[in-house]
Structures are given as C-alpha cells and as structure tokens.
C-alpha positions in Angstrom: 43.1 -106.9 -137.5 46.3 -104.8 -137.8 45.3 -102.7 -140.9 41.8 -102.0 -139.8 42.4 -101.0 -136.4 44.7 -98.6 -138.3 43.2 -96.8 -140.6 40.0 -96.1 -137.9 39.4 -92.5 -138.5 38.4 -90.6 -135.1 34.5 -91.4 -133.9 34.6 -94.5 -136.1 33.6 -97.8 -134.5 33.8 -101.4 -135.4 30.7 -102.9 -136.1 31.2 -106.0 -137.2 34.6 -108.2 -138.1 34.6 -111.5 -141.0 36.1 -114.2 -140.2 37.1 -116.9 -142.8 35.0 -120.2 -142.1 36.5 -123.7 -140.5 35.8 -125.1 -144.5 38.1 -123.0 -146.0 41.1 -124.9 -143.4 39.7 -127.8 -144.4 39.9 -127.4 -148.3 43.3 -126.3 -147.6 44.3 -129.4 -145.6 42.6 -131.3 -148.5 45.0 -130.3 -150.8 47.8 -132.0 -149.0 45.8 -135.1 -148.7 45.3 -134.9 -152.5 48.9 -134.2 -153.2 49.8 -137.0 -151.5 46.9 -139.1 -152.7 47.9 -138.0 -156.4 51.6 -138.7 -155.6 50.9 -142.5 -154.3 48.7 -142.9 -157.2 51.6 -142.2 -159.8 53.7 -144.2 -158.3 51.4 -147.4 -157.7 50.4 -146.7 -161.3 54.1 -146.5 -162.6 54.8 -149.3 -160.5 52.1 -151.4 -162.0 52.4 -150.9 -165.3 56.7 -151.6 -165.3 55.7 -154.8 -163.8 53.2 -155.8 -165.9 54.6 -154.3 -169.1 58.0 -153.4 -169.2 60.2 -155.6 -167.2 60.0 -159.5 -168.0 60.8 -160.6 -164.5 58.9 -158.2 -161.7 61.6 -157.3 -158.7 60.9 -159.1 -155.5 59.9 -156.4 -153.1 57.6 -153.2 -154.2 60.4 -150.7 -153.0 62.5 -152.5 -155.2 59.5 -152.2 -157.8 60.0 -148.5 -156.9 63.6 -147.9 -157.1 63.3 -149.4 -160.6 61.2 -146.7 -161.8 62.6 -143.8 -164.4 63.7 -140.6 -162.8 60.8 -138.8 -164.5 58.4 -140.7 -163.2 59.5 -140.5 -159.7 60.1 -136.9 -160.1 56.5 -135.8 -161.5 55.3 -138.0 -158.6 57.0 -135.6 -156.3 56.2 -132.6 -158.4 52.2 -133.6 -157.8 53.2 -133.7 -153.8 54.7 -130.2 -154.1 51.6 -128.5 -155.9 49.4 -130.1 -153.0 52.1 -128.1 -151.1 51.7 -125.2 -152.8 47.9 -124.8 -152.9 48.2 -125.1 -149.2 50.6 -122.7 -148.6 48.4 -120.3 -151.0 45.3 -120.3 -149.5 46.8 -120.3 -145.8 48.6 -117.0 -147.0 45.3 -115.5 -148.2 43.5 -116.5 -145.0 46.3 -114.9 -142.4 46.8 -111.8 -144.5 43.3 -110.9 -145.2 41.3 -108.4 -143.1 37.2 -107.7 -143.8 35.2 -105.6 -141.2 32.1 -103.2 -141.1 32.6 -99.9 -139.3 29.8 -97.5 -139.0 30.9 -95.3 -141.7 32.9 -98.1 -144.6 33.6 -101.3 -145.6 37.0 -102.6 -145.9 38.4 -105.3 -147.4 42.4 -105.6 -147.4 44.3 -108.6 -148.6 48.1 -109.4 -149.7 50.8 -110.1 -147.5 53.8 -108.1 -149.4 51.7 -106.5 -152.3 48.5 -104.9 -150.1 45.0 -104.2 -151.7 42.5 -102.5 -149.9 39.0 -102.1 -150.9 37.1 -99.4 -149.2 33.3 -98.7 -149.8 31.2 -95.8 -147.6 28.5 -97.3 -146.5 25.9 -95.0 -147.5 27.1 -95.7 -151.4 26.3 -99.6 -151.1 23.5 -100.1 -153.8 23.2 -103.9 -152.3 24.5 -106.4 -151.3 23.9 -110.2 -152.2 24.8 -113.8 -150.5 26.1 -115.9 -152.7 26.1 -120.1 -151.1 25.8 -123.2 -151.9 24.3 -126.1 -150.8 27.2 -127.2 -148.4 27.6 -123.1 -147.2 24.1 -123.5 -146.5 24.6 -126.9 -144.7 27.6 -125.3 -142.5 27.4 -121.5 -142.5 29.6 -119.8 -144.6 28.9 -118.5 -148.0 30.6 -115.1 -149.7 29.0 -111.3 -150.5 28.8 -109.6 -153.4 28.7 -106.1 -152.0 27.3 -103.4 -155.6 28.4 -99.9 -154.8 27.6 -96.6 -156.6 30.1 -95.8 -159.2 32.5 -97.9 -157.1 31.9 -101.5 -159.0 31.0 -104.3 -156.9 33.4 -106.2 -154.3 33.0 -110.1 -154.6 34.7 -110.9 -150.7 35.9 -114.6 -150.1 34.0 -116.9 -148.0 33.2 -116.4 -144.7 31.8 -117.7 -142.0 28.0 -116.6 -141.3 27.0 -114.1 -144.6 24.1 -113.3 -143.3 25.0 -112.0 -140.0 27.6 -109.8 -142.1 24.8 -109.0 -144.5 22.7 -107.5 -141.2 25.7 -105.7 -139.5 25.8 -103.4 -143.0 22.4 -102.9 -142.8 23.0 -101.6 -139.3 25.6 -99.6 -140.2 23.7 -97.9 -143.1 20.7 -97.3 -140.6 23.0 -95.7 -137.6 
C-alpha cells in the first residue's frame, strides 16, 4: 500500500483496502500447469505421429523417439512452456503492483509497476457502483466493480476478493 499511504491528504482516513482474491493465484499457477500440459502434449503428439508415420522402424526408447524429433517441433514445444511462463509472470506483476482502497473522501485505483496509472474518483461524484460475478465468484467470494462516476467515466477494477463488502465500505464513505 506504498502509493496510497502516500498520496493521503491531511484528515483523510482509510476506510477500506481490496485485496486481490486466492483464485486469481490460482489461475496464475494454472497457466504454468497448462504450459507444461501444452508442452507434453506436442511432444507426445510429435512423437506419435514420427512413429507411426514418418519413420519405418520406431527407435527403441521414447527419449530416443524424442531426440529424433525436428528442431521446430521441439522448439514450439518449448515456446508453448514459455508463454505458460509468461502469463504467469503477467498476472503476478499486476497483482503485486496494484493498489485499490476507499478513503473517506476518494477512490483510488493505481496499477503498473514502471509505467503507473492512477484512477482517482471523489466519492461524493460516484453515480453507482455495480458487482459484476459469476457463478464461481459467487461460489468463492470474489467478483469485480464497475464503479460509474459523474463526468469521470466508469472504473472497471479487477477481481477482488469480497465485492460486496467493498461495495458497502463506499457506501460508508459517501454517507460519513
């Protein structure tokens, strides 16, 4: 909470802090298991179909099978492993670098880790606010907010962990 704690003007409180939900770790994780997932699968594919189509005689062992295979093939299996990577890396960066609270006079929503934007909205110009879940946010908790302001647009946050509580904590704020 670096930047928020910051940028507290003088007689302004905290009222309420988001906090990205357990689910969005997990999806994260998830794309390593699917990059590695994705990567076994073009290989055993590859392997497969060298076996059964290209070669006339199949090698003895499967990591000779594999050691057999084109460059490209092994390579685009490693370039599937790397964008399981990737995704992770991404969303773990969003996570760490991105800051939402409630104090009793604004919302603010900062993300980026180099490049920084911050969206602030005074609380008396929120026109409403809306909880966008589904089925499995409803299930476990989390869900995002669409947050309408008066001639400011509206501010879609990510998902985080108990909307509605974060919901209530503006309408505190608007009502203190």
């Amino acid at each position: 909470m670096l930047y928020v704690q910051q940028s507290l003007s003088p007689g302004e409180e905290l009222v309420h802090i988001g906090h990205f939900h357990w689910m969005y770790t997990l999806q994260a994780i998830l794309s390593i298991v699917w990059g590695i997932v994705g990567c076994i699968g073009v290989i055993i594919g590859a392997v497969y179909f060298n076996n059964h189509f290209i070669l006339s005689e199949p090698p003895e062992s499967w990591l000779e099978s594999v050691r057999t295979l084109h460059p490209g093939l092994r390579l685009a299996a490693f370039f599937v492993f790397i964008m399981g990577l990737l995704r992770f890396a991404h969303m773990m960066v969003i996570k760490v670098s991105t800051e939402i609270a409630i104090t009793n006079s604004r919302l603010i929503y900062k993300r980026g880790l180099v490049a920084r934007y911050v969206g602030e909205m005074s609380i008396d110009r929120i026109e409403g606010v809306n909880v966008l879940q589904t089925i499995m946010g409803r299930m476990f908790g989390y869900g995002r907010l669409m947050i309408r302001g008066m001639g400011v647009g509206e501010v879609i946050l990510p998902p985080i962990s108990n909307p509605i509580a974060f919901r209530k904590a503006i309408e505190k704020a608007r009502t203190a």
